[in-house]
N, C-alpha and C positions, 0 to 999 in steps of 0.2 A: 940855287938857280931856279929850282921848282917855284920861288915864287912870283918869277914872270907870270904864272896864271891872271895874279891882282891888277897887272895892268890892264886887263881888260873891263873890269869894274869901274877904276880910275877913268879909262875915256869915255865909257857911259855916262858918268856922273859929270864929266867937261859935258858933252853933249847936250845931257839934262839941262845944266845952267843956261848950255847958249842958246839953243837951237828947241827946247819941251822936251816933252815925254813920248809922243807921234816919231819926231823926226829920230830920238834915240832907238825907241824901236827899231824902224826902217832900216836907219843908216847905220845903227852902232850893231845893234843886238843881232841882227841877222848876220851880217859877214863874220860876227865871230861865230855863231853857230856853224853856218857851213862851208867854212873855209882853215877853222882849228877844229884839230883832234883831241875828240873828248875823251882819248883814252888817257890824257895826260891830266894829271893833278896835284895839286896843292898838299900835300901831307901836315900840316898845321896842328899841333899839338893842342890838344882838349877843345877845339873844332873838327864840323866834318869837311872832307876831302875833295873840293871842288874842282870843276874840273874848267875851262875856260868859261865857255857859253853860259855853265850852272852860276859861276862867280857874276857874269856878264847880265845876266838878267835881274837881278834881286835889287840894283838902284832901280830901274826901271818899274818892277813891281812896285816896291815900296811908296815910289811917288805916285803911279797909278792909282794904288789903293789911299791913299792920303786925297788926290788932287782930281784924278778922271772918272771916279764911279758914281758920278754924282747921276741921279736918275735912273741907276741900273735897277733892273727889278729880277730877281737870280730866275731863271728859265730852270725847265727838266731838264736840257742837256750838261745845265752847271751845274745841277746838281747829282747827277751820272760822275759827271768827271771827276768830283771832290771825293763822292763815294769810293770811285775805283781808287782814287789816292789814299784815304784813310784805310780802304779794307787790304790795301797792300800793305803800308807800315804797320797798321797794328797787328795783322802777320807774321810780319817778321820779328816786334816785338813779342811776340805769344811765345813764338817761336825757338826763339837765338839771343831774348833780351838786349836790354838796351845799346849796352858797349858794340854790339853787332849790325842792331839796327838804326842805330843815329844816320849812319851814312845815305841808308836806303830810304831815310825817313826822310832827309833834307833833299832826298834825288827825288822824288814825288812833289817836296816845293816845290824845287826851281827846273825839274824837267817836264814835269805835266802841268800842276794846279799854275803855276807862274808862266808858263808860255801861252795857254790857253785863257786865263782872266786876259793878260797886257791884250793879243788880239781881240779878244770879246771887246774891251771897255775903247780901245785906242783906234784901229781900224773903223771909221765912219761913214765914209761913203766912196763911192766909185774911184775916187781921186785919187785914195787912198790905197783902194784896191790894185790900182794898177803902177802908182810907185812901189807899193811892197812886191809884186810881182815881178818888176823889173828887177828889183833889186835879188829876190831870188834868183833868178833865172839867170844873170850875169855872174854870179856868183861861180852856181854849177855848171856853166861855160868856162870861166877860169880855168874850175878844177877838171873838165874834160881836156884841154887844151895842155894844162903841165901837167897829166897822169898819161898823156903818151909816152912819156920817160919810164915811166913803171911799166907800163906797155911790151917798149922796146928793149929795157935794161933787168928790169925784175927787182928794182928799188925802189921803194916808197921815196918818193922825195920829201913827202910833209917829218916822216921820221928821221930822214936822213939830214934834217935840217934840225929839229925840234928834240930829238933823241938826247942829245950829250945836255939838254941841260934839266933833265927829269930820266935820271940811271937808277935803272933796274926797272922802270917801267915802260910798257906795250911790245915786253920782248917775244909775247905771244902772238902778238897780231905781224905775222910772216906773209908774202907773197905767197900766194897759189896759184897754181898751173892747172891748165882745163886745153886740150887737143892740141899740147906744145905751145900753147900763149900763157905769157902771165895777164893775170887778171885785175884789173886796176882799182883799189879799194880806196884813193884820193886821201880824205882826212878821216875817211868813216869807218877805219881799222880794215872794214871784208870788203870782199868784191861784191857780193849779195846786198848788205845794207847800201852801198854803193849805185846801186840798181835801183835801189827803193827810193832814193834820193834824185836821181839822176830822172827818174821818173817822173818824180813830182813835179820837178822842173821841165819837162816835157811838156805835161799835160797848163800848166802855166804860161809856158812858151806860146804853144799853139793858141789859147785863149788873146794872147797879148798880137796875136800875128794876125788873127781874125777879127779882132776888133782895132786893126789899125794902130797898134800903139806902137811901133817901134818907129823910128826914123827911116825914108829911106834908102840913106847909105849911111856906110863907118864914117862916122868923123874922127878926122888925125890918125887914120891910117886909110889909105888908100888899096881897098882889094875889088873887086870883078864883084858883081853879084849883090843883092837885095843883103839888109843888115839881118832880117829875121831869114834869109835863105842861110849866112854861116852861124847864126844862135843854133835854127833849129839843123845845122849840119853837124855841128861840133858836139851836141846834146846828143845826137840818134850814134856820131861817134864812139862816145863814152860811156851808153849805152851797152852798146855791142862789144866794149874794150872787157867790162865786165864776165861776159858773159857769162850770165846769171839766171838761168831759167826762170825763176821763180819770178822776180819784176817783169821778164821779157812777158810772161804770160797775164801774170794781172796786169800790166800797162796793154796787154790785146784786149781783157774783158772789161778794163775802163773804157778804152778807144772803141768796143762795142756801142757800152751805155751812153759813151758822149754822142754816138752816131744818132741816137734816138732826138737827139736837137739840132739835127741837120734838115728837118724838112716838116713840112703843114702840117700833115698826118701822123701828129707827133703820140698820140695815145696809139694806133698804129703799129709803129716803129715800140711802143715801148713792150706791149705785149706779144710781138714777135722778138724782141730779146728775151725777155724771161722766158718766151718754151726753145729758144735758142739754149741759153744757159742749161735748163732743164736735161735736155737730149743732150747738148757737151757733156755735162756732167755725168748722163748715163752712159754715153758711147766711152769717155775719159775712162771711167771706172773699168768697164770691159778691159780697154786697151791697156789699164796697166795690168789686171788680172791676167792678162795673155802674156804679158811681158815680160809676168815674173811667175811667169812656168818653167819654171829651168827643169828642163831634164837630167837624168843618168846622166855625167859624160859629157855635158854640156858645160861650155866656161866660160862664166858670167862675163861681160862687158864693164866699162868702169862706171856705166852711168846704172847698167843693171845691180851692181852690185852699191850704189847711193839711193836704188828708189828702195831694194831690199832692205836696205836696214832704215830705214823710212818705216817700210811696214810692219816688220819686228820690234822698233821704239814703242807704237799703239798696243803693240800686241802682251810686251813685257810689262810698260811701266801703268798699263791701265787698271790693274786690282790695286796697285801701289797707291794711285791717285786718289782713289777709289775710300783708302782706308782714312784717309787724312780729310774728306773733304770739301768740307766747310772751308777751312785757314789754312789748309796745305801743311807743308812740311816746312818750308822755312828755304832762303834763298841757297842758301850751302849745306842745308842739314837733310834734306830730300834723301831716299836710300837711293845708292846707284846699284842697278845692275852690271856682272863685269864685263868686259869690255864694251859697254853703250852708256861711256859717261856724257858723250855728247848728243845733246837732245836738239834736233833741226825745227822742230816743229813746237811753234812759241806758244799755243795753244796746250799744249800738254805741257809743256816747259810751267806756261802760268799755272795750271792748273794742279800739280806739283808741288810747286813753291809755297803760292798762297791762296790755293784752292778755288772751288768751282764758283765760289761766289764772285771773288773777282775776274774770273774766265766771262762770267755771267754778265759783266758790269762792263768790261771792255765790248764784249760783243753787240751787249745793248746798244751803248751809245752810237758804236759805226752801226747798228742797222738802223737806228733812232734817227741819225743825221741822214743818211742817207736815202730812206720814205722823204724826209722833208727837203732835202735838196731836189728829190727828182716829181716832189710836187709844184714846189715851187718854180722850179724850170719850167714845165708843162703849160704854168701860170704867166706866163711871161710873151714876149714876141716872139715870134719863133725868129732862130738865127743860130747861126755856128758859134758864136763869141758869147755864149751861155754861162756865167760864172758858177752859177746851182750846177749846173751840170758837167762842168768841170773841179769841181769841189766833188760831187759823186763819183767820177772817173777816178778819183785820184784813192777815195777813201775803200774803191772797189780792190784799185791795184795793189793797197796796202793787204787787204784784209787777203787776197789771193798769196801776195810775196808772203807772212807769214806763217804760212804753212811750211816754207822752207829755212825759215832763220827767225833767229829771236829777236825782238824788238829791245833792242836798245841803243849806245852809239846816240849820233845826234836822230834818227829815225824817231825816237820816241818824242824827243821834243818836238820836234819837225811835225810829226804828227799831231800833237794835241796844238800846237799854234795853228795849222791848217782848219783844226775843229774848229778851237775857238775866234779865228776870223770868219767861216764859214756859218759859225752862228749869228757872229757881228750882221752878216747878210741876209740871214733868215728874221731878223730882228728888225730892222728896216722899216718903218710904216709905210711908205712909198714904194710901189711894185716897180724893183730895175728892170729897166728896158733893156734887152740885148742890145749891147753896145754897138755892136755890126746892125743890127736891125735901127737903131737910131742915129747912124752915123754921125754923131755930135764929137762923141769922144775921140780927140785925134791927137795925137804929138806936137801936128801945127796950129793947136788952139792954148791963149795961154791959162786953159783952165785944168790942163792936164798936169796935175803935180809931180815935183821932182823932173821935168823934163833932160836934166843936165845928168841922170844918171848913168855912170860907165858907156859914153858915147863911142 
């Protein structure tokens, strides 16, 4: 029964025939990404183990790389992304050899180097931008709207659907409870990556709501109120259903940075965030150093006792990291300290596995894209509906949530597909106009593509 995976390869490839390589992307590749649980996979003998999305993208690649890269000239940011893909598998090769790392070798294809070329090469201009946007964003409204049931009940519905026909797998990925709620993890296994995702699609949202793009009312169901008033209700929902610190806070230091393309005096706005940023981050620091002064006699709280071993994680596994690194220790062969086999913080996590070079390489490219998303906004008209500067909100909120969960789940792809369309746009010879500042771009013009999406 595990190989219901392969049908999602199968409708990619209908797709492909009828509809290109654009419209599979869009319409195929993406709902399977954030709508199926990537904990579920394929066990296929003398193949690696794919998981929906990973099977889901490789027609797509392949015809890409065959048919759409015609003109590509590889940028530094491509060539960042490949690096952190190769310096990860051959890690894990060095490390755990091959029979161990086939699996991680082929999740570096189709989770990074494959989600980030298809956006780079396929994503073309505005039109495109804001179909694939919809179709994000509708997605993770779905999944906000039926993860009230996990909400209210404390069952996964995607497992409790998807479970009996892949046994003995994601019996790890359980509901968790935070101030007597359960925490709503959708398709993305935690409640935390759940955040990181539900985010992204926030910071999408609001782009798509400022530049006019949504309709405005539901069509074929009849409710009260503006269409982007229940996207962006059910989104801020799902959100909160989570509650997940770690997103909540980088989605507050994106929705800073996006602030800085709210208004003329935008160079301004930008250097009063960074010494904003600056002083959070020294005041933040104090406030946990106070925090976690537990006295004699004193007895810890539950969130004191998650930032503590937060801080004992750096404190134990950093000589560890330390001795390995170059290539790390390998994805399962890392030494554990006892009882701190769980590592929250994905930065010492990578750093661990496959060492500093690729800590190095991941870090680059989010700070690499992110100088150039927020020069290129700066470069632009000024307006609210800034795509540069909503690509740097988002890549801000990732890099913040990672300090509290590891990157992987659909987040990883999710992410390097954001990169790689977000280079599509830094790539551009023609400087985009904020859409809201050239009110052209609208749902009722028929130049806006995909208009018929999830109405």
């Amino acid at each position: 029964m595990q190989y219901i995976v392969y049908l999602a390869p199968l409708g990619l490839v209908l797709l492909l025939w009828r509809n290109g390589c654009r419209h599979a992307l869009i319409r195929g590749y993406l709902p399977v990404l954030l709508l199926l649980p990537d904990c579920y996979r394929a066990n296929t003998p003398g193949l690696p183990d794919p998981s929906f999305n990973q099977a889901a993208i490789l027609p797509v690649f392949l015809f890409a790389l065959w048919r759409e890269r015609q003109g590509w000239v590889p940028s530094i940011t491509d060539g960042l992304v490949v690096a952190f893909a190769i310096c990860v598998a051959y890690s894990e090769l060095s490390n755990a050899g091959y029979n161990e790392a086939q699996n991680l070798m082929f999740a570096m294809l189709a989770s990074v180097v494959a989600p980030y070329l298809c956006a780079r090469w396929l994503l073309r201009d505005l039109h495109d931008d804001i179909a694939c946007a919809r179709v994000f964003v509708i997605c993770c409204v779905l999944v906000s709207a039926i993860s009230v049931y996990q909400f209210r009940f404390g069952i996964n519905p995607w497992h409790l659907l998807l479970g009996p026909f892949f046994p003995g797998q994601g019996l790890g990925w359980v509901t968790t409870f935070r101030h007597g709620v359960a925490r709503i993890a959708g398709p993305y296994s935690h409640a935390i990556l759940a955040g990181i995702m539900l985010a992204i699609a926030w910071r999408l949202a609001r782009w798509l709501q400022w530049g006019n793009c949504w309709e405005s009312r539901m069509r074929h169901i009849r409710l009260p109120g503006s269409k982007a008033w229940w996207v962006n209700g059910l989104l801020l929902a799902g959100i909160l259903m989570t509650v997940a610190r770690g997103p909540w806070l980088g989605g507050l230091a994106g929705g800073v940075l996006m602030w800085v393309s709210h208004g003329k005096e935008r160079q301004k706005r930008l250097w009063s965030v960074l010494a904003a940023f600056l002083v959070a981050g020294i005041i933040g620091q104090m406030a946990i150093d106070a925090y976690l002064d537990i006295r004699p006699g004193m007895v810890m709280t539950q969130s004191q006792e998650s930032a503590m071993y937060r801080k004992e994680l750096m404190d134990k596994y950093e000589d560890i990291a330390l001795e390995h690194a170059w290539l790390g220790w390998g994805r399962n062969t890392w030494p554990k300290v006892g009882g701190m086999e769980s590592i929250d913080n994905y930065y010492l996590l990578l750093a661990l596995m496959h060492g500093v070079l690729a800590l190095g390489l991941l870090l680059g490219v989010m700070g690499w894209m992110t100088v150039r998303l927020v020069r290129r906004g700066l470069q632009e008209t000024a307006g609210r509906a800034s795509l540069p500067f909503t690509f740097a909100g988002i890549i801000m909120m990732v890099f913040v949530s990672l300090g509290t969960v590891y990157l992987g789940e659909q987040p990883m792809p999710a992410l390097f597909f954001i990169l790689g369309w977000a280079e599509s746009v830094l790539q551009r010879r023609q400087l985009q106009q904020s859409i809201a500042a050239s009110g052209e771009t609208r749902l009722d013009t028929p130049a806006a593509g995909f208009r018929h999406v999830m109405r």
